[in-house]
N, CA, C and O of each residue as an XYZ file, in Angstrom:
412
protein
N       0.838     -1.175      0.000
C       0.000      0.000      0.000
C       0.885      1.241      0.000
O       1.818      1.362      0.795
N       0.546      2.228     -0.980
C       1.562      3.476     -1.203
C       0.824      4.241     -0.284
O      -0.406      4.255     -0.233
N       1.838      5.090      0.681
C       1.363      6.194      1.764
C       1.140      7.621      0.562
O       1.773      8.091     -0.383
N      -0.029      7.882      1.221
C      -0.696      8.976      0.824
C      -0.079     10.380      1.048
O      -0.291     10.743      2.205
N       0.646     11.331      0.289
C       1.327     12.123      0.495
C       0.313     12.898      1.562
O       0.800     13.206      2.650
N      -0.725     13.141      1.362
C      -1.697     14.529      2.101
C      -1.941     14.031      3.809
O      -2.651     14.736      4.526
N      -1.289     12.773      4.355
C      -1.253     12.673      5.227
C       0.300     12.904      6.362
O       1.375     13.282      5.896
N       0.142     12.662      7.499
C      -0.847     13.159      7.976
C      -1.635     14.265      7.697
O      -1.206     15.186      7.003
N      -3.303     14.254      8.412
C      -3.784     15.427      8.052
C      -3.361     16.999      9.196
O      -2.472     17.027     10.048
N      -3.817     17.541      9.024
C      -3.604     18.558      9.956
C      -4.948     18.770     10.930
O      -6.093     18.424     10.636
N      -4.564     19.356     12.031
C      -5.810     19.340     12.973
C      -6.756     19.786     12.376
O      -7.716     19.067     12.096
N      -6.694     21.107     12.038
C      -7.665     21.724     11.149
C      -8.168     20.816     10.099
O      -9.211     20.186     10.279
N      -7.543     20.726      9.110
C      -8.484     20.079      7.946
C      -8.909     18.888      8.705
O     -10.101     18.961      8.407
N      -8.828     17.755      9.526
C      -9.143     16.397      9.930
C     -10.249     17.204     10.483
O     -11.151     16.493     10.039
N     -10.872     18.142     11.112
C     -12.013     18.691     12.009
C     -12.634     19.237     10.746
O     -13.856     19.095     10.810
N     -12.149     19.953      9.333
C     -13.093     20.395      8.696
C     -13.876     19.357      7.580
O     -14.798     19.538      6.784
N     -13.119     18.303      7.899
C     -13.545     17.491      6.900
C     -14.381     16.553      7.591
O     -15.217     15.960      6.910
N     -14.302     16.281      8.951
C     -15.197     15.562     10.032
C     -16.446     16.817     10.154
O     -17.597     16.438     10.371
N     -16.200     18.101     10.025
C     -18.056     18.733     10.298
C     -18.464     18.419      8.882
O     -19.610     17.981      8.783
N     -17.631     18.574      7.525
C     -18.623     18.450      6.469
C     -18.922     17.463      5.934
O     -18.991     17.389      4.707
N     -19.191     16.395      6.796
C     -20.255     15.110      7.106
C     -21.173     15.618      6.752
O     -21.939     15.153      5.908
N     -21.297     16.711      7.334
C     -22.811     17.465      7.165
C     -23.232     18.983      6.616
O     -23.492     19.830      7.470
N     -23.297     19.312      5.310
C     -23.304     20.640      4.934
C     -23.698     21.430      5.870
O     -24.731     21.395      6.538
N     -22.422     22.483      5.896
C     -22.712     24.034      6.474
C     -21.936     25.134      6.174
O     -21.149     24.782      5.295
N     -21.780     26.190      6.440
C     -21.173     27.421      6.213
C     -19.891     27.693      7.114
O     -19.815     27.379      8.303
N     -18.971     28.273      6.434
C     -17.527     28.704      7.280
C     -17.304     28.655      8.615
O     -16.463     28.033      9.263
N     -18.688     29.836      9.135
C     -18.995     30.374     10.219
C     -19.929     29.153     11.200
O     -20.379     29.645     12.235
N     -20.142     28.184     11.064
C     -20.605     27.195     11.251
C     -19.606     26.201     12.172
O     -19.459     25.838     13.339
N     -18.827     25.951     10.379
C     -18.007     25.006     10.621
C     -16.852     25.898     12.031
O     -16.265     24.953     12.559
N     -16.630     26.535     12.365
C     -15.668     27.282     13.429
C     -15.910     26.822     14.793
O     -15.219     26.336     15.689
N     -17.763     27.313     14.554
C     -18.447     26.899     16.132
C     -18.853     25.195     16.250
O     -19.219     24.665     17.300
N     -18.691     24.451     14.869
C     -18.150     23.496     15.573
C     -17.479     22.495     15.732
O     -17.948     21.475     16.236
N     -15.842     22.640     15.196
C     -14.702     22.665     15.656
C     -14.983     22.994     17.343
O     -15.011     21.997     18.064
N     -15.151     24.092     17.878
C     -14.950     24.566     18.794
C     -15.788     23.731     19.752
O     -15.287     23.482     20.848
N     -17.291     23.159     19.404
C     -17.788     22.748     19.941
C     -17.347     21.042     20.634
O     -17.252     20.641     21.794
N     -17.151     20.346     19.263
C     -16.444     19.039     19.290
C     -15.134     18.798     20.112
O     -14.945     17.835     20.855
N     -14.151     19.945     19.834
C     -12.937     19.721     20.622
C     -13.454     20.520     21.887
O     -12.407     20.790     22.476
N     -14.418     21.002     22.565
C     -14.714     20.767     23.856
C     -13.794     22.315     24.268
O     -13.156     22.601     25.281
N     -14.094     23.192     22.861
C     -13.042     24.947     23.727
C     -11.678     24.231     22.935
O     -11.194     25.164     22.293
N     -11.127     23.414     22.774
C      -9.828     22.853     22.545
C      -8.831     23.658     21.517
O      -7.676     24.078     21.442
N     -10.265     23.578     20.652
C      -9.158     23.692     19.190
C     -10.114     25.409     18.832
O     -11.170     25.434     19.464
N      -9.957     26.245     18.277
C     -10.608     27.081     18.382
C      -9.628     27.631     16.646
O      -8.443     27.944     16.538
N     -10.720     27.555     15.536
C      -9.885     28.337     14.128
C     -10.436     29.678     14.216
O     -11.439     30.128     14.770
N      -9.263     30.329     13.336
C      -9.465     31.928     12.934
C     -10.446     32.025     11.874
O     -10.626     31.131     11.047
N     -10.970     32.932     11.903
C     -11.847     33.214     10.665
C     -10.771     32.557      8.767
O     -11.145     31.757      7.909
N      -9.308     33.489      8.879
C      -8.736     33.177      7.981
C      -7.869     32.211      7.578
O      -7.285     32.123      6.497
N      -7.818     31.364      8.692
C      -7.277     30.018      9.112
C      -8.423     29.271      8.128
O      -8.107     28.668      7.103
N      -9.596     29.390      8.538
C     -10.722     28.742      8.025
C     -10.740     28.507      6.253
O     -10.755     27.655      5.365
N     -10.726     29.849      6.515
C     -10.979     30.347      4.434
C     -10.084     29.831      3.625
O     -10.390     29.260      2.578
N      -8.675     30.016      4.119
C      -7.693     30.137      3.814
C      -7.214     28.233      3.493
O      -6.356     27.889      2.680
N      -8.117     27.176      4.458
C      -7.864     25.771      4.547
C      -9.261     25.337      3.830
O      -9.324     24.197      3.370
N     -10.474     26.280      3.710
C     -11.446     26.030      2.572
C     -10.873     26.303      1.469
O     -10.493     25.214      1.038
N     -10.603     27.047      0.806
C      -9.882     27.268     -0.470
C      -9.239     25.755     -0.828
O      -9.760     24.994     -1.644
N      -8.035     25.459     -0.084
C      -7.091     24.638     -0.407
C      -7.929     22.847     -0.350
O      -7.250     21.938     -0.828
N      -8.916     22.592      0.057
C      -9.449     21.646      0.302
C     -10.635     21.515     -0.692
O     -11.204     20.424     -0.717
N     -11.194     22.784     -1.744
C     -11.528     23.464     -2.725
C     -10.815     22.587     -3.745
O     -11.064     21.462     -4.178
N      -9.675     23.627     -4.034
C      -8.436     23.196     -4.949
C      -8.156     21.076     -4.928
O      -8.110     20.464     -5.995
N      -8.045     20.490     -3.831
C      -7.392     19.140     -4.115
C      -9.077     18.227     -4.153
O      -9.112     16.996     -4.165
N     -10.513     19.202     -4.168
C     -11.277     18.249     -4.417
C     -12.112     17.797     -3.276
O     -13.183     17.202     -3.399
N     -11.550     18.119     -2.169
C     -12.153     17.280     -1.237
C     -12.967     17.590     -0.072
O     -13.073     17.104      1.055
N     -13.653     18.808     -0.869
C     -14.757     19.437     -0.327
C     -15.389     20.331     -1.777
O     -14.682     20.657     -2.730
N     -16.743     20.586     -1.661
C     -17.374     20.969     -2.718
C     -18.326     22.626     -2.007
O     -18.348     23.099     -0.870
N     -18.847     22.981     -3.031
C     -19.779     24.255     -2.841
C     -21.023     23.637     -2.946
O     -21.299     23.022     -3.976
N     -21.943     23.731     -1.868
C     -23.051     23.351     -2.667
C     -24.126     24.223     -2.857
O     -24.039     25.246     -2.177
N     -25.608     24.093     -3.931
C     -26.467     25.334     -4.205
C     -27.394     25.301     -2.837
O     -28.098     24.478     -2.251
N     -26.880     27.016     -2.630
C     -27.396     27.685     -1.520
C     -28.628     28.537     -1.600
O     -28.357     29.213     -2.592
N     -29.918     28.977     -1.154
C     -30.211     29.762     -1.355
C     -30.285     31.218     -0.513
O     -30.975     32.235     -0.586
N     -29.189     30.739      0.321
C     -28.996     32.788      0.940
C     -27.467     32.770      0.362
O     -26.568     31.943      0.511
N     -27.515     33.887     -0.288
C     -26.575     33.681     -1.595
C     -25.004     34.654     -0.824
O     -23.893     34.407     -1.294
N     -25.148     35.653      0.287
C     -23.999     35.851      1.505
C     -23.229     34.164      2.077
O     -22.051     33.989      2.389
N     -23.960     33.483      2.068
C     -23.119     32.522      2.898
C     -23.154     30.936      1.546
O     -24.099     30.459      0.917
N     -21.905     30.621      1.578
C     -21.306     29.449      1.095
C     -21.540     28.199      1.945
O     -21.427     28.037      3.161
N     -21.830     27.519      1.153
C     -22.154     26.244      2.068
C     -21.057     24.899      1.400
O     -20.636     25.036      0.251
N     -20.749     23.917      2.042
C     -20.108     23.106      1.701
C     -20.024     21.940      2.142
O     -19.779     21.832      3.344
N     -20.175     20.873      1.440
C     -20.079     19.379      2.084
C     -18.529     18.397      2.093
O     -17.553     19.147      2.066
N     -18.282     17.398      2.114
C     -17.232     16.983      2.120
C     -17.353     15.979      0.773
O     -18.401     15.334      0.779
N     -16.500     15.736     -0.346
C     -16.541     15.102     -1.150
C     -16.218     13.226     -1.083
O     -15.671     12.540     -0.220
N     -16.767     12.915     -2.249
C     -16.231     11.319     -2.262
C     -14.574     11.206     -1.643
O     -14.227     10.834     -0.521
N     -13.582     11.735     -2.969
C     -12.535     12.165     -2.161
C     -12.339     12.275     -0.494
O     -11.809     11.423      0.219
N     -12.858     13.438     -0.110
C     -12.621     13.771      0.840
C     -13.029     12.624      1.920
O     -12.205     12.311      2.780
N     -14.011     12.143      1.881
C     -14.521     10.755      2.606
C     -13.348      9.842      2.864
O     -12.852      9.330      3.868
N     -13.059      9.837      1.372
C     -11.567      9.019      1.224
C     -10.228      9.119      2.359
O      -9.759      8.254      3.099
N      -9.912     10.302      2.185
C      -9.084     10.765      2.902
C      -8.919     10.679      4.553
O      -7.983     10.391      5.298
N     -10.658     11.175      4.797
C     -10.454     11.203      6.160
C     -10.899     10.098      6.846
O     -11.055     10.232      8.060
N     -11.188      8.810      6.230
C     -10.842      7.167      6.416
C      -9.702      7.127      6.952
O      -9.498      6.901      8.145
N      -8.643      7.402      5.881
C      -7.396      6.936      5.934
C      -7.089      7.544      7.238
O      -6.742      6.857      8.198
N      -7.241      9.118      7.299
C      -6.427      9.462      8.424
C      -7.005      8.604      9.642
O      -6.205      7.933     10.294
N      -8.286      8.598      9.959
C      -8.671      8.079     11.328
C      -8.671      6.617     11.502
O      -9.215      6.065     12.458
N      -7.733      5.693     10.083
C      -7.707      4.594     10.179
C      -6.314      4.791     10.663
O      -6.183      4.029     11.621
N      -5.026      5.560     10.426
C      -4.085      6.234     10.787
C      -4.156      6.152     12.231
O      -3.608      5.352     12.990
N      -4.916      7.109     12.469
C      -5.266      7.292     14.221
C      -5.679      6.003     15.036
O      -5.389      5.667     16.184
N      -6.355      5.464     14.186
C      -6.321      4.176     15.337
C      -5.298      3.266     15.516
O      -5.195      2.648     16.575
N      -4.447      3.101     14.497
C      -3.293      2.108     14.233
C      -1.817      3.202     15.326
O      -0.606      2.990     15.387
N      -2.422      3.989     15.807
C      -1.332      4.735     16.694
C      -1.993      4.299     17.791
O      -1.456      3.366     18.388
N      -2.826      4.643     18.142
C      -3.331      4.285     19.673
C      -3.211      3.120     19.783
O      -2.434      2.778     20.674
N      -3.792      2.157     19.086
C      -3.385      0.734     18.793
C      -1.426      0.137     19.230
O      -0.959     -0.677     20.026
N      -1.123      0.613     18.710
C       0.608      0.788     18.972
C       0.727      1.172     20.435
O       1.306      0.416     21.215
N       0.062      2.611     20.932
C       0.376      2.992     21.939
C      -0.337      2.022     23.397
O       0.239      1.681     24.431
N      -1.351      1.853     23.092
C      -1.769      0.956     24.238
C      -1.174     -0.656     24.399
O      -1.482     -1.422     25.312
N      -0.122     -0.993     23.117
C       0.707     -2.157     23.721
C       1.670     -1.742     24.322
O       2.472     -2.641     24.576
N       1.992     -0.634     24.717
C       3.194     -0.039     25.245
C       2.218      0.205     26.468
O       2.783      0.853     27.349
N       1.352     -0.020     26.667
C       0.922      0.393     28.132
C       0.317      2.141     28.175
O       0.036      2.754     29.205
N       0.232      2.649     26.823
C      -0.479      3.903     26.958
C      -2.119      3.800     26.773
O      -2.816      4.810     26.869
């Protein structure tokens, strides 16, 4: 199996690609990041945009038709599904590792 260059993911994108399970807007997706990591993880407005764009660009999130035409909405793509398998199949094969070590 060839390792996937785009991994690991980054906190951010692994949380933006885990809310758009479920279509929503930028301002959405922030509050809940914030909500899920429990206050933890908390993105910038341009942190946000700036990791929508780029997740835009490789596919693995889409625009979808909105009708309040101020706010962008977005779901997570086939791709993107793809991806964030891998990573949290990733994540378990670490904890997995770590709890034979007694963590």
């Amino acid at each position: 199996m060839s390792r996937n260059p785009h991994l690991p993911l980054t906190e951010t994108t692994f949380y933006i690609l885990l809310v758009l399970t479920t279509p929503a807007h930028g301002y959405a997706i922030i509050q809940e990041i914030e909500k899920l990591s429990n206050g933890f993880v908390k993105v910038a407005a341009g942190t946000m945009y700036g990791a929508i764009e780029n997740l835009l660009k490789l596919n693995w999130i889409e625009e979808i038709p909105n009708r309040e035409k101020r706010r962008r909405v977005y779901k997570i793509t086939d791709i993107g599904e793809e991806v964030l398998t891998l990573e949290i199949e990733r994540l378990r094969s670490l904890t997995k590792l770590s709890s034979e070590f007694g963590y």
